[in-house]
VEXVEX-252125 format. One record per residue: residue in one letter; x, y, z of N, C-alpha, C in turn. Coordinates in steps of 0.2 Angstrom, whole numbers, padded with zeros to 4 digits, always signed. Atoms other than C-alpha are relative to their C-alpha. Example, Ala and Ser with C-alpha at 12.3 -4.5 7.8 and 13.67 -1.06 7.14 Angstrom:
a+0004-0006+0000+0062-0022+0039+0004+0006+0000/s-0004-0006-0001+0068-0005+0036-0004+0005+0003/
end
This chain:
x-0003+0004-0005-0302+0180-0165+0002+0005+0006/x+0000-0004-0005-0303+0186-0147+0010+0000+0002/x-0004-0001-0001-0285+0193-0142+0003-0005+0007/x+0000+0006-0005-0285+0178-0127+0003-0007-0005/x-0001+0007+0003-0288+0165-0139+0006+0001-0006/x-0007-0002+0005-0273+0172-0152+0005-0004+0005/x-0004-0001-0004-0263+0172-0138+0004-0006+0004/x-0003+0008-0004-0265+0153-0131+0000-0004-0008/x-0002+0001+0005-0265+0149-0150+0008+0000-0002/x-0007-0001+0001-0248+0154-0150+0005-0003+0004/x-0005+0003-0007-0242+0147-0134+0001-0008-0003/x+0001+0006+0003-0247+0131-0143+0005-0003-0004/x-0006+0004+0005-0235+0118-0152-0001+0005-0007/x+0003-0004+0003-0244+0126-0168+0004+0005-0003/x-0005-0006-0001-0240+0141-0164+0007+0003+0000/x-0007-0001+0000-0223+0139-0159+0004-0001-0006/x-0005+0003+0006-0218+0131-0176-0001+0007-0004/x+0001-0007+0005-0226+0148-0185-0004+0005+0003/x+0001-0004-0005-0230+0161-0175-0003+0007-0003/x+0002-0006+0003-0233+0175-0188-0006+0001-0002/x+0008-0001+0001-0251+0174-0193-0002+0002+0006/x+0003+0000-0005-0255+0173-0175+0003+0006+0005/x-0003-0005-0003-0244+0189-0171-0005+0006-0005/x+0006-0004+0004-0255+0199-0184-0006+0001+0002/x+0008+0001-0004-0271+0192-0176+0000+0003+0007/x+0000-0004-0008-0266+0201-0160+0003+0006-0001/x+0001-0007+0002-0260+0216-0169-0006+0003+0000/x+0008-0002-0001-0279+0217-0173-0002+0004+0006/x+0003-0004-0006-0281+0223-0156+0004+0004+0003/x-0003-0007-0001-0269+0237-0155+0007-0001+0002/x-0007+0000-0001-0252+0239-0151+0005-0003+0005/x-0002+0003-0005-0253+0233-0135-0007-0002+0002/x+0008+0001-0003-0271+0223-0128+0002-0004+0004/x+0000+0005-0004-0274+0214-0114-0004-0007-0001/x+0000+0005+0000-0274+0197-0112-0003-0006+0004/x+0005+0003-0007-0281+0191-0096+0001+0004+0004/x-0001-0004-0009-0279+0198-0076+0008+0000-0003/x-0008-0002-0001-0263+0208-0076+0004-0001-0007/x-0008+0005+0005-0257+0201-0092-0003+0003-0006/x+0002-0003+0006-0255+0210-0109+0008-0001-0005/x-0004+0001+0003-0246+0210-0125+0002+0005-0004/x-0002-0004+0004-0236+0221-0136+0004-0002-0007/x-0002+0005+0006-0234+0218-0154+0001+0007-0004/x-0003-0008+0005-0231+0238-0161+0005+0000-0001/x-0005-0001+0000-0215+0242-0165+0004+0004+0006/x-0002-0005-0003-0215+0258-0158-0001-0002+0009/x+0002+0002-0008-0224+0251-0140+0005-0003+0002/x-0004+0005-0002-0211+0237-0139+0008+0002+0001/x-0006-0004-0003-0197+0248-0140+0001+0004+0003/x+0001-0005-0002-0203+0262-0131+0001-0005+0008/x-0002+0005-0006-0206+0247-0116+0006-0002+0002/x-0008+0003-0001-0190+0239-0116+0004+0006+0002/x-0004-0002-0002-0182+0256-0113-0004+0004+0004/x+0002-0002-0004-0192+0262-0100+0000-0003+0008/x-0003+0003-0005-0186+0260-0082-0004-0001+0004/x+0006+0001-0005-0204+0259-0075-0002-0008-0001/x+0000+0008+0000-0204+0241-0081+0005-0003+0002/x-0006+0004+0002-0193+0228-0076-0001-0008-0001/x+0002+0008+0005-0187+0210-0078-0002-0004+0006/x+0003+0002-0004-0195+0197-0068+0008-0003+0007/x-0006+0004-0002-0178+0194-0053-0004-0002+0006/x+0002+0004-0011-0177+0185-0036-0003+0003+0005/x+0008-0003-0003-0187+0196-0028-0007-0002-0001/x+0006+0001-0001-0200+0195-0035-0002-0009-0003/x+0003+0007+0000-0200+0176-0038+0001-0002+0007/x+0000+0002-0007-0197+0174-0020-0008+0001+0003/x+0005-0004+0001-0215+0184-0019-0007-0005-0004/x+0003+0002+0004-0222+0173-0031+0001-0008-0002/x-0001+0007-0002-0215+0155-0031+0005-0002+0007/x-0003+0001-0003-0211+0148-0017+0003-0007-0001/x-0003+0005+0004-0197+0135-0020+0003+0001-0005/x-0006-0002+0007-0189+0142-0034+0004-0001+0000/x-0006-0002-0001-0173+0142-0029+0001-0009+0002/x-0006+0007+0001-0171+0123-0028-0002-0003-0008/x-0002+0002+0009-0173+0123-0048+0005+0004-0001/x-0005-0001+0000-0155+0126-0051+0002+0004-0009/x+0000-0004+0008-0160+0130-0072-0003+0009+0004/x+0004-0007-0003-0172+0145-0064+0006+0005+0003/x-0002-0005-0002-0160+0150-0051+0007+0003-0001/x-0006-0004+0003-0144+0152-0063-0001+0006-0004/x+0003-0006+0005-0155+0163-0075-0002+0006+0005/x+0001-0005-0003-0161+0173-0061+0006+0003+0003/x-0006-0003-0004-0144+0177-0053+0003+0004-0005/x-0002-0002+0008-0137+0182-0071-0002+0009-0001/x+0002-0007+0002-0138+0200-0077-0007-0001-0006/x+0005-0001+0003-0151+0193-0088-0008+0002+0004/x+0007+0000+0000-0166+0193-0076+0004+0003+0009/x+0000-0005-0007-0158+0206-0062-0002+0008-0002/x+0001-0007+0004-0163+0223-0061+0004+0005+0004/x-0002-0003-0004-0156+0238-0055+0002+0002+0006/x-0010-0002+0000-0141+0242-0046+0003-0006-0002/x-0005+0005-0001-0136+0225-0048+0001-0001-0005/x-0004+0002+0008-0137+0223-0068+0003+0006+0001/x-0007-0004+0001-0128+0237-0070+0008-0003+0003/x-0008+0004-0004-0114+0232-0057+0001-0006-0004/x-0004+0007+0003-0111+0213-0065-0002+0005-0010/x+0002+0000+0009-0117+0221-0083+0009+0004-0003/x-0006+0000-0001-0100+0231-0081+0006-0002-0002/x-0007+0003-0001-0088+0219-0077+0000-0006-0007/x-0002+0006+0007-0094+0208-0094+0001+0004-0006/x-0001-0005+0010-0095+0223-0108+0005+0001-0001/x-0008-0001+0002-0077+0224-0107+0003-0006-0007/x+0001+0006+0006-0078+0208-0116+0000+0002-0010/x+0005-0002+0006-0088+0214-0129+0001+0007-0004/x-0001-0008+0003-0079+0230-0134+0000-0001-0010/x-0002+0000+0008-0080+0234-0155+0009-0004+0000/x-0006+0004+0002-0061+0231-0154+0001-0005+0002/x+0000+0007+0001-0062+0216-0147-0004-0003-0002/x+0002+0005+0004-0075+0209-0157+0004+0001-0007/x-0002+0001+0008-0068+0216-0174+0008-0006+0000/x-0007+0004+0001-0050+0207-0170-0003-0008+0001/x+0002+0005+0000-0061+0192-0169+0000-0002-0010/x+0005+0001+0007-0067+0194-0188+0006-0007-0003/x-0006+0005+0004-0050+0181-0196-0003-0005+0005/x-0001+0007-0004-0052+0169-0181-0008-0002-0004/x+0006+0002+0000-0072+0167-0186+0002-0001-0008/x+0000+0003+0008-0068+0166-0206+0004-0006-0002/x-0003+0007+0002-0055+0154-0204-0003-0006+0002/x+0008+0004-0003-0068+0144-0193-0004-0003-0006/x+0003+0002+0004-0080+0144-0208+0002-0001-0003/x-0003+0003+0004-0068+0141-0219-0001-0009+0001/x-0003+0007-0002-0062+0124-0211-0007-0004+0000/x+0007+0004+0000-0081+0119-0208-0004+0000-0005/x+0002+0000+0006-0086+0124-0226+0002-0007-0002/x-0003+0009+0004-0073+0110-0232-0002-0007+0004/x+0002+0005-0004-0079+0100-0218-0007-0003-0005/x+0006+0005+0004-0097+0100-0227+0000-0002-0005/x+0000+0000+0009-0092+0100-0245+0003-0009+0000/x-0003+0007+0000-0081+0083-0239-0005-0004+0002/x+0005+0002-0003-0098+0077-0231-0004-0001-0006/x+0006+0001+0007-0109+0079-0245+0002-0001-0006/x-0003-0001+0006-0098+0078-0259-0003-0006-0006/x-0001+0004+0000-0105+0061-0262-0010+0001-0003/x+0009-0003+0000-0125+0069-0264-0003-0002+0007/x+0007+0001-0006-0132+0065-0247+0002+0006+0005/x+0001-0006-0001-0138+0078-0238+0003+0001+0010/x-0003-0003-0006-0130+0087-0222-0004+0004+0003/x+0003-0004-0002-0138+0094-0208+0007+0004+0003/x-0002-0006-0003-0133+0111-0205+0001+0003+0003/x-0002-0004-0008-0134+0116-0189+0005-0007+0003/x-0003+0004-0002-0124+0101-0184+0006+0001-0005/x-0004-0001-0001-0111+0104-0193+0005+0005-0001/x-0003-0009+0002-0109+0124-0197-0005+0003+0007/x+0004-0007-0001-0123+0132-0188+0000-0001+0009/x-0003+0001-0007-0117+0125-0169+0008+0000-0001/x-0008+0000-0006-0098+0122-0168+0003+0005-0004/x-0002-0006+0000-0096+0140-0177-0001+0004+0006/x+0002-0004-0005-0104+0150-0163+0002-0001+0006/x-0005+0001-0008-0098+0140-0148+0007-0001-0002/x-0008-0001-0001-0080+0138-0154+0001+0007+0002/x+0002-0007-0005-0082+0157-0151+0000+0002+0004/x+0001-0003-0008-0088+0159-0137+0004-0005+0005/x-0003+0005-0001-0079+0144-0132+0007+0002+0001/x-0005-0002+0000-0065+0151-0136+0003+0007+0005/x+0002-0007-0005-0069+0169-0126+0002-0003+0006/x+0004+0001-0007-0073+0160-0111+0009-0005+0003/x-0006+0005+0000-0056+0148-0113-0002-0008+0004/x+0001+0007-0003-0065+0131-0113+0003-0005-0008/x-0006+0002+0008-0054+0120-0125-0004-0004-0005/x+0004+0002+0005-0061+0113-0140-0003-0009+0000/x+0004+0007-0002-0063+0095-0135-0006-0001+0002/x+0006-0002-0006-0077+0101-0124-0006+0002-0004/x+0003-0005+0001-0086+0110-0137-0009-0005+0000/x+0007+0002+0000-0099+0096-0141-0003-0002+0005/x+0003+0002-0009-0103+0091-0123-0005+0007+0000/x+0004-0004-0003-0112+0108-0122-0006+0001-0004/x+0004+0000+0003-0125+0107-0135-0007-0002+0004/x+0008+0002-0003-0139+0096-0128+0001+0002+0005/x+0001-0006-0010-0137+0105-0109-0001+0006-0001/x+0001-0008-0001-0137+0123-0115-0008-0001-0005/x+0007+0000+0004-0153+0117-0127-0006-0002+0006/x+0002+0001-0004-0159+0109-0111-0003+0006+0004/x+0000-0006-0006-0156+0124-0100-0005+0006-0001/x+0002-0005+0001-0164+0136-0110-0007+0000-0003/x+0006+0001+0001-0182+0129-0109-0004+0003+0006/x+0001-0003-0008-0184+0140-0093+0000+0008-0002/x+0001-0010+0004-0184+0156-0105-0007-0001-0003/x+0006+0000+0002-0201+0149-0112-0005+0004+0003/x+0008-0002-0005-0218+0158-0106-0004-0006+0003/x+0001+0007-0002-0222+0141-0105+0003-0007+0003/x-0004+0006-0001-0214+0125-0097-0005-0006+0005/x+0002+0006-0003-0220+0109-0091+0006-0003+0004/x-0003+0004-0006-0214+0099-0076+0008-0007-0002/x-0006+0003+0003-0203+0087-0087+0006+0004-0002/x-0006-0004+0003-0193+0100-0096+0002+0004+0004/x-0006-0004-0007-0189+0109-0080+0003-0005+0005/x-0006+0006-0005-0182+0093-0072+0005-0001-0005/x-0007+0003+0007-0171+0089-0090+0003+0010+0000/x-0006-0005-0002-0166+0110-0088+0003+0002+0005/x-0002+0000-0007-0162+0108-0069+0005-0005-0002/x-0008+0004+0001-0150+0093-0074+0005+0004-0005/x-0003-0003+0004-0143+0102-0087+0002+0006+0002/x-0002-0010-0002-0140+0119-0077+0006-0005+0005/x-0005+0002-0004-0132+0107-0065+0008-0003-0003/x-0006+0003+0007-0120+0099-0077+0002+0003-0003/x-0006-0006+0002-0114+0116-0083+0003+0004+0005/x-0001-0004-0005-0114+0124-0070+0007-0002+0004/x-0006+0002-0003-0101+0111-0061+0005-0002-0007/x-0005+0003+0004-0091+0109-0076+0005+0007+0001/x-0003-0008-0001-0089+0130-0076+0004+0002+0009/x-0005-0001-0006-0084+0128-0056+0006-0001-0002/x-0009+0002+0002-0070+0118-0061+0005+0003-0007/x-0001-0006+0006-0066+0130-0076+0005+0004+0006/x-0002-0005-0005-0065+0143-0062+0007+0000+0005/x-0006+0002-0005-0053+0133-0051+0006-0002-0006/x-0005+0000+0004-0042+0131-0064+0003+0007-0002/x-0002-0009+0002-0040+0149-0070+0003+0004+0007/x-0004-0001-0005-0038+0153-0052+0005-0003+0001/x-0008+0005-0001-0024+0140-0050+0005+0002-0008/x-0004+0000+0007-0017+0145-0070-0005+0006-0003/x+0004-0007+0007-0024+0164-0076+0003-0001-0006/x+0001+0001+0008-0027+0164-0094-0002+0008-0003/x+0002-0006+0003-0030+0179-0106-0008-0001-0001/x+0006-0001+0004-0049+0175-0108-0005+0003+0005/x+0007-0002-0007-0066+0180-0097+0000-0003+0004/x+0001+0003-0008-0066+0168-0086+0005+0001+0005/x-0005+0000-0003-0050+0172-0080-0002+0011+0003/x+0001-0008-0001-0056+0191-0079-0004+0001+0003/x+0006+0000-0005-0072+0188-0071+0004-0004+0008/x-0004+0003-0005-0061+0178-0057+0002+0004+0004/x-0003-0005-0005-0051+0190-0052-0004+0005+0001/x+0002-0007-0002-0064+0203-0053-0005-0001+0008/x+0004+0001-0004-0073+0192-0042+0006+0000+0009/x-0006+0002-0004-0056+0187-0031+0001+0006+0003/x-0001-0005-0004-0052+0207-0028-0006+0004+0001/x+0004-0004-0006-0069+0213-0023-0006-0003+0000/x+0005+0005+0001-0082+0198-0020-0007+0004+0001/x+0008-0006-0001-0096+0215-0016-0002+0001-0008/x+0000-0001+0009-0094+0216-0035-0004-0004-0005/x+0002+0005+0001-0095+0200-0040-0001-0004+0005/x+0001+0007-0004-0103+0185-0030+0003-0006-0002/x-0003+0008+0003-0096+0169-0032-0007-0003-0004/x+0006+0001+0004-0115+0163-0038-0001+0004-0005/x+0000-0005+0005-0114+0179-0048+0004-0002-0006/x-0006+0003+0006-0097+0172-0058-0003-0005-0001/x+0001+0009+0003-0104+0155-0059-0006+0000-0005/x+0007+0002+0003-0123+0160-0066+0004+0007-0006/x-0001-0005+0006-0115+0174-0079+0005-0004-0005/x-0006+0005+0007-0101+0160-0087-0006-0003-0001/x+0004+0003+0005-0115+0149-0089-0006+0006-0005/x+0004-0005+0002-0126+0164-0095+0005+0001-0009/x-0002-0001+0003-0115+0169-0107+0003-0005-0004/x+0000+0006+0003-0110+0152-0112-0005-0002-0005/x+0006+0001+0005-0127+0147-0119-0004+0006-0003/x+0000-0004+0004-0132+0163-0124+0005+0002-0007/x-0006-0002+0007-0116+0166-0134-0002-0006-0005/x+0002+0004+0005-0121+0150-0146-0008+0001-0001/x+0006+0002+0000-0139+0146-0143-0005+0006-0005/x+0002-0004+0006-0145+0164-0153+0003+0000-0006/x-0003-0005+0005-0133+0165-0165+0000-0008-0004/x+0000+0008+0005-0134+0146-0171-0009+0000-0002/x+0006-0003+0003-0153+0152-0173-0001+0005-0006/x-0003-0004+0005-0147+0165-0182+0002-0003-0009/x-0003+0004+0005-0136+0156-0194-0005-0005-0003/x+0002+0005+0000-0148+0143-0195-0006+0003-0005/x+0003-0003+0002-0163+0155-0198+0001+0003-0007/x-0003-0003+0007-0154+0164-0211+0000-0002-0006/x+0001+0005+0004-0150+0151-0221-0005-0003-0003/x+0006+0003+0002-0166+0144-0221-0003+0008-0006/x+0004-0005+0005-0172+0161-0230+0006+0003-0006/x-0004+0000+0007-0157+0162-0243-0003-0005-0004/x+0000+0007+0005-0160+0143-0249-0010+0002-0002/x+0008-0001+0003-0179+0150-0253-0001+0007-0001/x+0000-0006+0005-0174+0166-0261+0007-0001-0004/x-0009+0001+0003-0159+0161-0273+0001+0006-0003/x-0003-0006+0005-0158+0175-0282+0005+0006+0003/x-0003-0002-0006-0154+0184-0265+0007-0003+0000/x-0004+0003-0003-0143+0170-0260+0007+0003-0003/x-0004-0001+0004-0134+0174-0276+0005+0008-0001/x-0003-0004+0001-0131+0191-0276+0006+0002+0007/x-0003+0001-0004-0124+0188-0259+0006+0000-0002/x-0008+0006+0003-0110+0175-0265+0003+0005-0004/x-0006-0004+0004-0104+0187-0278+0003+0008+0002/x-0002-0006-0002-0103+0203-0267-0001+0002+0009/x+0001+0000-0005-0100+0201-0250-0001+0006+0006/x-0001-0007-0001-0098+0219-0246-0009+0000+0003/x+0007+0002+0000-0118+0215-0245-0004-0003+0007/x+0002+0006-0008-0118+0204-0228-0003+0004+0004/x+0003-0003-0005-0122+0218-0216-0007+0002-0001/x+0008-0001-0001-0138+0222-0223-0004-0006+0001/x+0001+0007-0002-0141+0204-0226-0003-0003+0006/x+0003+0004-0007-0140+0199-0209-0003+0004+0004/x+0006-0004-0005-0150+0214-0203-0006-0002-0001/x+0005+0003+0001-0164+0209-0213-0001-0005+0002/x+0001+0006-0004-0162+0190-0207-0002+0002+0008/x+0004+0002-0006-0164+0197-0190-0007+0001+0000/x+0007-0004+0001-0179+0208-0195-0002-0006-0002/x+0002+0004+0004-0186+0193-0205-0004-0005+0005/x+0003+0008-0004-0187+0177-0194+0006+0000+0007/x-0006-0001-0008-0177+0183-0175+0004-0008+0002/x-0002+0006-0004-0166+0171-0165-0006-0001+0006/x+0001-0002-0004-0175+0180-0151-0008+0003-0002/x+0006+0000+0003-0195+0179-0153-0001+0006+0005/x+0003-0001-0004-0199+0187-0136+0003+0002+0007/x-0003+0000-0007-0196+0194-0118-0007+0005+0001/x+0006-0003-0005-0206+0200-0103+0002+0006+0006/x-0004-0003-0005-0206+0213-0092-0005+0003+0005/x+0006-0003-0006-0217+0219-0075-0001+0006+0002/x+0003-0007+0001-0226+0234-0074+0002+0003+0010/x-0001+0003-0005-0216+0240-0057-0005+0010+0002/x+0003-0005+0001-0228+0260-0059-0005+0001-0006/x+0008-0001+0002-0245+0262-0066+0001+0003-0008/x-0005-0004+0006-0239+0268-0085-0008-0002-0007/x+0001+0000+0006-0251+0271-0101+0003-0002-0004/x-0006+0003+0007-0245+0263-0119-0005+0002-0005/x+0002+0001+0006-0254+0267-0135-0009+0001+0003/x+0010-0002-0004-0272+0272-0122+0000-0005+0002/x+0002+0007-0002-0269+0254-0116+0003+0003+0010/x-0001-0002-0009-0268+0257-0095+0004-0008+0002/x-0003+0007-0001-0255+0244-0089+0000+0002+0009/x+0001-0003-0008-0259+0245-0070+0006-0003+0005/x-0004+0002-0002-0243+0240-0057-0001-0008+0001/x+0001+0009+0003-0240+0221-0058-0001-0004-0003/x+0003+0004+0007-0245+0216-0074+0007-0001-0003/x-0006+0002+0003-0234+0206-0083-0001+0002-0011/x+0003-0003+0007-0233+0214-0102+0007-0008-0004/x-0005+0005+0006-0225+0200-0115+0000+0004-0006/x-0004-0003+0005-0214+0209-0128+0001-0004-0005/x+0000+0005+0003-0217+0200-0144+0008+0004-0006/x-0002+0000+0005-0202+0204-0153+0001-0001-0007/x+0002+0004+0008-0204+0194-0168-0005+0003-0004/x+0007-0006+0004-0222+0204-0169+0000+0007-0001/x-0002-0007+0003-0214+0220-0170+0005+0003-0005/x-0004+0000+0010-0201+0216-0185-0004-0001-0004/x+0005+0002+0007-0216+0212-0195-0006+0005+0004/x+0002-0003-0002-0225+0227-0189-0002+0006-0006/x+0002-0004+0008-0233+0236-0205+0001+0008+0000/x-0001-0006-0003-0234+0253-0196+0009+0003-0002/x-0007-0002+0000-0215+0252-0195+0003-0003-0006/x-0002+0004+0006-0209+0241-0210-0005-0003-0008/x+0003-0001+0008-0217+0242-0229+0002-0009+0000/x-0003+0007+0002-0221+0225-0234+0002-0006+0006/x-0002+0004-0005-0217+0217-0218+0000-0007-0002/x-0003+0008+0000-0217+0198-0223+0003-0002-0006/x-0003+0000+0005-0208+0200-0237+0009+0001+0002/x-0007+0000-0004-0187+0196-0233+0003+0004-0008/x-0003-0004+0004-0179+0212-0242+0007+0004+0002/x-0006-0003-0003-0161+0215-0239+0001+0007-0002/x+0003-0008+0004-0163+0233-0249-0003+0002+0005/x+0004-0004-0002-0174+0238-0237+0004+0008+0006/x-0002-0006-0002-0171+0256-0230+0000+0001+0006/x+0000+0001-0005-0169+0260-0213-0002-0007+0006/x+0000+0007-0003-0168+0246-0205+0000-0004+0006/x-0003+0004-0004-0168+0243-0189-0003-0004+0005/x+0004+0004-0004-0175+0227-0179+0001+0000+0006/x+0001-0002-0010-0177+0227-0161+0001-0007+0002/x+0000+0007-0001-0173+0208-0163+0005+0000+0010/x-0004+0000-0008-0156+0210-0147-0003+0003+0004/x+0003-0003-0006-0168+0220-0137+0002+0008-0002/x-0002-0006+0001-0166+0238-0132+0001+0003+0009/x-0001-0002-0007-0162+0249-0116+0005-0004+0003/x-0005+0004-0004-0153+0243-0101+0002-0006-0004/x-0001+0006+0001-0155+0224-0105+0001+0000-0009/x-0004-0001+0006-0147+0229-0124+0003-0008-0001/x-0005+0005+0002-0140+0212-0131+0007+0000+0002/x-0007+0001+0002-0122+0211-0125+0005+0000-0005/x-0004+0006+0005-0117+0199-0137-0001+0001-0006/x+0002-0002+0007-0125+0207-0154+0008+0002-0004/x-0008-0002+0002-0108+0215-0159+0002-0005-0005/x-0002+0006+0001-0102+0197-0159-0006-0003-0005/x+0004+0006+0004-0117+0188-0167+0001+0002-0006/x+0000-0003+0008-0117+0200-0181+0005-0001-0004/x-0007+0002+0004-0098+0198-0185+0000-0005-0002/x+0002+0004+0000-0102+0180-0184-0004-0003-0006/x+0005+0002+0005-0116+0180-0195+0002+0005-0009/x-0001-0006+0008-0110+0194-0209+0008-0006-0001/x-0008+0003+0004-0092+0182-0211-0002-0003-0002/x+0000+0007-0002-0100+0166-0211-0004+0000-0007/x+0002-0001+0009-0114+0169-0227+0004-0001-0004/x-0004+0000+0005-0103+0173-0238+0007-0004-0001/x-0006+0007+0001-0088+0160-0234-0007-0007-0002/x+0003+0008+0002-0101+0146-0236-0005+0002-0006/x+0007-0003+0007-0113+0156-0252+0008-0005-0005/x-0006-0001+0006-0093+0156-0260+0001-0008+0001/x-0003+0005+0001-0088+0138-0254-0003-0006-0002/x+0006+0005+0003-0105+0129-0257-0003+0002-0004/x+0002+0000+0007-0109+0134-0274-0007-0002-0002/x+0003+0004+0000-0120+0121-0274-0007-0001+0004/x+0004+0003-0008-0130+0124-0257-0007+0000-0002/x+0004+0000+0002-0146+0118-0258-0005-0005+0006/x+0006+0005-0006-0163+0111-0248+0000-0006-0002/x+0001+0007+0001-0162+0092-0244-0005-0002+0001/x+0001+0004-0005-0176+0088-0237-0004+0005+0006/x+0004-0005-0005-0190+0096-0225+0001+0002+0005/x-0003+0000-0006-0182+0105-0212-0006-0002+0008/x+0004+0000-0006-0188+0104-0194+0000+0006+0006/x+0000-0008-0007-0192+0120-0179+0000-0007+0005/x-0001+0002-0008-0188+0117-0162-0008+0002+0001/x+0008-0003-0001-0206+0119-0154+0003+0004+0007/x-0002-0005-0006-0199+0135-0143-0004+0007-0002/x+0002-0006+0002-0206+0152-0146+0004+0005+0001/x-0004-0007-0001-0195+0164-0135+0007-0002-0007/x-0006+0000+0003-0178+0156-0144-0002-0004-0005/x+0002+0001+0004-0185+0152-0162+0005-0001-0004/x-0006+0003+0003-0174+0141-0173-0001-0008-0005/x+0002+0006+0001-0173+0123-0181+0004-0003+0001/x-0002+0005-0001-0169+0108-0174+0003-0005-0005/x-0005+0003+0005-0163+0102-0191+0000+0002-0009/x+0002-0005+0006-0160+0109-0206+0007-0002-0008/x-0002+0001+0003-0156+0099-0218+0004+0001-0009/x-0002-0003+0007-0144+0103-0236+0004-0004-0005/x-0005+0003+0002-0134+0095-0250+0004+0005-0003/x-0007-0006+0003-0118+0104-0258+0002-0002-0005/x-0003+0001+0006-0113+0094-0271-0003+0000-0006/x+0004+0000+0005-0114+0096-0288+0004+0008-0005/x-0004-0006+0003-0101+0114-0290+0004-0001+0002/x-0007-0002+0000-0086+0121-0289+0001+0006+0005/x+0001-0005-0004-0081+0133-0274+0003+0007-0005/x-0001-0007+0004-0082+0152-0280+0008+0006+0005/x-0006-0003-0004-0064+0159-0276-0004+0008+0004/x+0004-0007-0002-0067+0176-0265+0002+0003-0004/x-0003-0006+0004-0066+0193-0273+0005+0003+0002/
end
């Protein structure tokens, strides 16, 4: 199969649902091949991490969509992601990347760790009273979303009444990180960038009229004592940024994860009885089946990769997902082995644009396992799950389970 036709195989519904045969088919032609005019793919390990921290590439910002769509900026999903530290580049991500790491320090993700197990607690007993009866529970609706946005939810100081309101808008919003998008699903994430966006002004104006200990309150004033710092568009497109980022990966996460426990029990098991276990666990779950398939970045000086000549302006899509299952780099690659030695996945990215929020998903994901391994006993597949048809943020739409049938396993 020509590396063209891999490639619009993958863009395909198809494709989106299982992507991994047809990221091998494009390993076929090296590490990184081209694709069409200007456009190439990397699927190495080494290539895709070596790119990602190299500063002769970058991400695609408002520059050059100015350059290249004209109009952009009255789709209001488009021009929240471009304002964002996710798709600016230098000097300005650094400057707003700054004012949010503070956030994100180890100490204050670790002193998270009780607020998150008691979370999973509460929503453990939540499914166990749900299904107690044999019928089956879907997953992400009622662990594998309002764990990760209470969270962040919580971070951000939006009160819990609110939390389910964000769901279908940030699932909306974040069909603008596709490679792909049709005309409909960029008018459903334009209402939906609008609809967060003014909910987050009015957030704003409260925190300025009643500061709070959380980020919004700290991005306010960082914005309030030097507006050169921060824009006001700046503060608005990073609270939403980090609002749907802070769930949307990590309930893919949890989600994915899952699914690859309940079809390795043996694993599941050694889990439940020794949670001490979880950190390689959830590294493996990244390496295995990512939240985060993909990103792209624009060649902005003429650079070599692996003998492949990527000449200025080509756009190179970084298949994450195809260089955690990259043979070169991992023994065995389609095989999910938490054992496995060195371990380390390129799933949150690398370089500058480094995951912020990794820290956070991890502590997340390594609590939450083992409270729901110990408190569903019993967990088990209901029923044939369902995938989002997305590829950059790969997940499933429903992920049905029952739980009845045990006894919960006190902790150690």
């Amino acid at each position: 199969m020509e590396a063209a036709e891999a490639l619009a195989l993958l863009m395909s519904p198809f494709g989106r649902v299982d992507p991994y045969p047809l990221y091998h088919e494009l390993r076929r032609h090296g590490p990184v091949a081209q694709v069409g005019d200007d456009l190439f793919v990397a699927t190495g390990y080494r290539a895709v991490d070596g790119l990602l921290r190299d500063s002769r590439l970058l991400v695609r910002d408002a520059g050059m969509l100015d350059r290249q769509w004209v109009g952009w900026r009255s789709n209001p999903a488009v021009s929240v992601i471009a304002t964002s530290i996710l798709q600016t580049n230098p000097p300005d991500h650094a400057r707003m990347r700054r004012l949010v790491a503070g956030t994100f320090t180890a100490r204050r993700v670790s002193a998270l760790r009780e607020v998150v197990a008691a979370q999973s607690r509460e929503l453990v007993a939540r499914i166990a009273e749900r299904g107690r009866s044999g019928q089956a529970v879907d997953f992400l609706t009622e662990f594998g979303y309002p764990l990760p946005v209470g969270v962040i939810c919580a971070l951000l100081g939006v009160p819990a009444a609110d939390h389910p309101w964000f769901r279908g808008r940030a699932a909306d919003l974040t069909a603008v990180l596709e490679p792909e998008i049709t005309q409909a699903d960029l008018d459903t994430a334009n209402r939906g960038a609008v609809e967060l966006a003014a909910y987050l002004r009015e957030l704003v104006g409260q925190r300025r009229r009643t500061p709070a200990t959380d980020l919004t309150t700290a991005l306010v004033q960082a914005h309030d004592r030097d507006p050169e710092q921060l824009s006001g568009d700046e503060l608005l497109a990073n609270l939403v940024l980090l609002l749907v980022a802070g769930f949307e990966t990590t309930t893919n996460l949890l989600g994915n994860g899952l699914a690859v426990l309940l079809a390795h029990p043996r694993h599941a098991d050694r889990l439940r009885a020794d949670d001490s276990l979880a950190p390689a666990f959830v590294q493996e779950m990244l390496r295995f089946d990512a939240p985060v398939q993909l990103t792209s970045r624009v060649v902005a000086e003429p650079i070599e990769v692996d003998g492949e000549k990527l000449p200025a302006g080509a756009e190179v899509l970084l298949l994450l997902g195809a260089a955690n299952r990259d043979p070169e780099r991992f023994t065995d690659p389609d095989r999910f082995d938490p054992d496995r030695a060195d371990n380390q996945p390129i799933s949150f990215g690398a370089g500058g644009h480094y995951c912020l929020g990794a820290p956070l998903a991890r502590l997340e994901a390594t609590v939450a396992f083992p409270e729901l391994l110990r408190g569903l006993p019993a967990l088990a597949p209901a029923g044939r799950p369902t995938h989002r048809v997305r590829l950059t943020l790969r997940g499933y739409r429903r992920l049905p389970v029952s739980v009845a049938g045990g006894l919960p396993v006190p902790p150690p």
